[in-house]
C-alpha positions in Angstrom: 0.0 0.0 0.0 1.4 3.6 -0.7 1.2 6.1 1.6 -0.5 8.4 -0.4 -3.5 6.2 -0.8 -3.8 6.6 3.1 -2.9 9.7 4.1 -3.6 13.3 2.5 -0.1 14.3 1.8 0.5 18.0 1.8 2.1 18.4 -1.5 -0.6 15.8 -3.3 -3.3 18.5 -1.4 -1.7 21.6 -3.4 -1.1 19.9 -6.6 -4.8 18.8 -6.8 -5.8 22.6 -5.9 -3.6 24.6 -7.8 -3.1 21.9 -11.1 0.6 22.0 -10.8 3.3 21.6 -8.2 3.8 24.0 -5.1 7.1 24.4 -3.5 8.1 26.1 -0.5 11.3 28.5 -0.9 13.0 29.0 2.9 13.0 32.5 3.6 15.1 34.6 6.1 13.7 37.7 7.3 16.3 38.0 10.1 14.2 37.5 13.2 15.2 36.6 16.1 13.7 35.0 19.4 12.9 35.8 23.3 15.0 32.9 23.8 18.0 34.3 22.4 17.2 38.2 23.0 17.1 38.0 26.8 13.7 38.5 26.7 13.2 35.2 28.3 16.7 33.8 28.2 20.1 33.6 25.4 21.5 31.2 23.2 17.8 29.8 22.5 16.1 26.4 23.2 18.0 23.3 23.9 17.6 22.4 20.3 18.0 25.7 18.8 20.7 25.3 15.5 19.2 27.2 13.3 22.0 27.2 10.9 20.8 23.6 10.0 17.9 24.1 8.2 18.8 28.2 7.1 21.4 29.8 5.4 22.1 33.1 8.0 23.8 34.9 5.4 20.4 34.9 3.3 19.2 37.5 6.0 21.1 40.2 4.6 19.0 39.6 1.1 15.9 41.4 0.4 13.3 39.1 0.8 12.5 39.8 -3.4 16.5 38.2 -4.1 15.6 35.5 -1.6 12.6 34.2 -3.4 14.8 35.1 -7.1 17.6 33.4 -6.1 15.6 30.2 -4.7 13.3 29.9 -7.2 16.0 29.7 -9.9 17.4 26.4 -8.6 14.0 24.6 -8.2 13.3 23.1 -11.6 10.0 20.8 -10.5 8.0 23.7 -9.6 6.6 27.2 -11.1 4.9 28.8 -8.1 5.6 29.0 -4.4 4.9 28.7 -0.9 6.9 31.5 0.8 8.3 29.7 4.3 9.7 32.1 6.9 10.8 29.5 8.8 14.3 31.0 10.6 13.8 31.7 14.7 10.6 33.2 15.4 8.7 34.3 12.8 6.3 36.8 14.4 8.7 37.8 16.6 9.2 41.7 15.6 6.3 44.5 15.0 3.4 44.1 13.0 4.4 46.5 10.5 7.7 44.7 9.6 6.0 41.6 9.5 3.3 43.0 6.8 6.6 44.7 4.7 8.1 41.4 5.1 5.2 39.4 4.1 3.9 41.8 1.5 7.3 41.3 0.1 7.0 37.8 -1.1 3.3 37.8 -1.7 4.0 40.5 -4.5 6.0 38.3 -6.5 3.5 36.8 -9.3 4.4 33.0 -8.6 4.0 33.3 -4.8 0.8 31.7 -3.9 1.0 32.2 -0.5 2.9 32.0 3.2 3.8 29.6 5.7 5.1 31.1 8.8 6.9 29.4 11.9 6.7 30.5 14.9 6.5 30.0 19.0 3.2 29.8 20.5 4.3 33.0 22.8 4.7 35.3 19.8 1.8 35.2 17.7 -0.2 38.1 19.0 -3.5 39.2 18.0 -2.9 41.8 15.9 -0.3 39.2 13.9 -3.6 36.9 13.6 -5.4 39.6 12.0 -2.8 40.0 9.5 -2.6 36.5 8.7 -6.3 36.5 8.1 -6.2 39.4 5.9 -3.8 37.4 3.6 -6.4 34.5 3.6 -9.4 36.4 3.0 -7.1 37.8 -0.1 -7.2 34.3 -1.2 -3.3 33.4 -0.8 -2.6 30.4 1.3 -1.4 31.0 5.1 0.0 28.2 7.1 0.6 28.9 10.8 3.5 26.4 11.9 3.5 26.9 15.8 6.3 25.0 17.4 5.5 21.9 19.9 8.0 20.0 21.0 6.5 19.2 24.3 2.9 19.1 26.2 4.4 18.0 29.3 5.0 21.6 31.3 8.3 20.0 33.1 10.1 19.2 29.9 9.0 23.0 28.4 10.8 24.2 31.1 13.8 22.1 31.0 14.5 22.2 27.4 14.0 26.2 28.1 10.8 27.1 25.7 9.7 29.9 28.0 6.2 29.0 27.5 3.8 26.4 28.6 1.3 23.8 26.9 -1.6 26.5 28.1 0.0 28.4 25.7 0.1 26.9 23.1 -3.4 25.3 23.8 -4.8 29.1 23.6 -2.7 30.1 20.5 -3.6 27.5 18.5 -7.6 27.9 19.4 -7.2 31.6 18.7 -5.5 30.8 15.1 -8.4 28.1 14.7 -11.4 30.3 15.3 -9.8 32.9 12.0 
C-alpha cells in the first residue's frame, strides 16, 4: 500500500488545488527570538541550531532576491509557498512583518505564506494580519512549534512558554 493512498499528503493537497506543483522557498527575514534576545533567556532552546535548516547569510538579502535566487534552482515547480521558517517568525512589529510578508506575496508566482513561529509570539494583531492574507485568497499556514505538552520538559528544554500556551494560541489561530 502507498502512503499516499492513506494519508492526504500536503504536496498531493496543493497539486490537486492549484493543477501543478507547489514548493516552499525557505525565507530569512532575520528574526530573532525571546530565547535568544534575553527577553526570556540567550542562546535559545535546547535544540535551537538554526543554521541547519537556514542559510544566515540569506538574511542580509531582500526578501525579493531570496525568493529570485531560490526559485531559480528549483526546476519541479513554477509557483511557491513563501516559508519564513528561521527563529521566530512573528517575533518583531506588526508592521515589519506586513513589509516582510507583503514582500514575497507581491512576486507573481507566490501563492501564499507559511510562517513558523512559538506559540508565545503570535499576537492578535499578527492573527489579524494573517487572516487578511487569507481572505485575499493566498494560502497561510501557521507552523506553531510543539515540542512538548508535558510543562516540566518545556521548562527544562528552556521554551519559555507552557502547553496552556500553546493550547490558547492554536484555538485563537483556529477560530480565524
Amino acid at each position: 500500500m502507498q502512503l499516499h493512498t492513506v494519508v492526504n499528503m500536503f504536496g498531493a493537497d496543493l497539486q490537486r488545488r492549484y493543477g501543478e506543483k507547489i514548493h516552499k522557498i525557505t525565507l530569512h527575514g532575520g528574526f530573532s527570538c525571546p530565547n535568544r534576545d534575553g527577553t526570556f533567556g540567550r542562546g535559545g532552546c535546547t535544540f535551537c541550531n538554526v543554521a541547519s535548516f537556514a542559510d544566515e547569510n540569506a538574511q542580509y538579502d531582500s526578501i525579493e532576491e531570496q525568493l529570485s535566487q531560490q526559485s531559480g534552482k528549483i526546476t519541479r515547480a513554477k509557483r511557491y509557498l513563501a516559508y519564513f521558517q528561521a527563529y521566530t517568525s512573528t517575533y518583531a512589529e506588526v508592521e515589519l512583518l506586513r513589509e516582510m510578508y507583503e514582500s514575497a506575496l507581491t512576486q507573481a508566482d507566490v501563492v501564499g505564506l507559511c510562517v513558523g513561529t512559538r506559540p508565545d509570539c503570535v499576537p492578535e494583531a499578527v492573527l489579524e494580519l494573517l487572516q487578511s492574507y487569507q481572505q485575499q485568497g493566498y494560502e497561510v499556514w501557521l507552523e506553531l512549534g510543539l515540542q512538548t505538552a508535558h510543562d516540566k520538559t518545556l521548562k527544562r528544554i528552556n521554551r519559555g512558554h507552557d502547553f496552556a500556551c500553546y493550547q490558547a494560541t492554536t484555538r485563537a489561530a483556529r477560530e480565524r
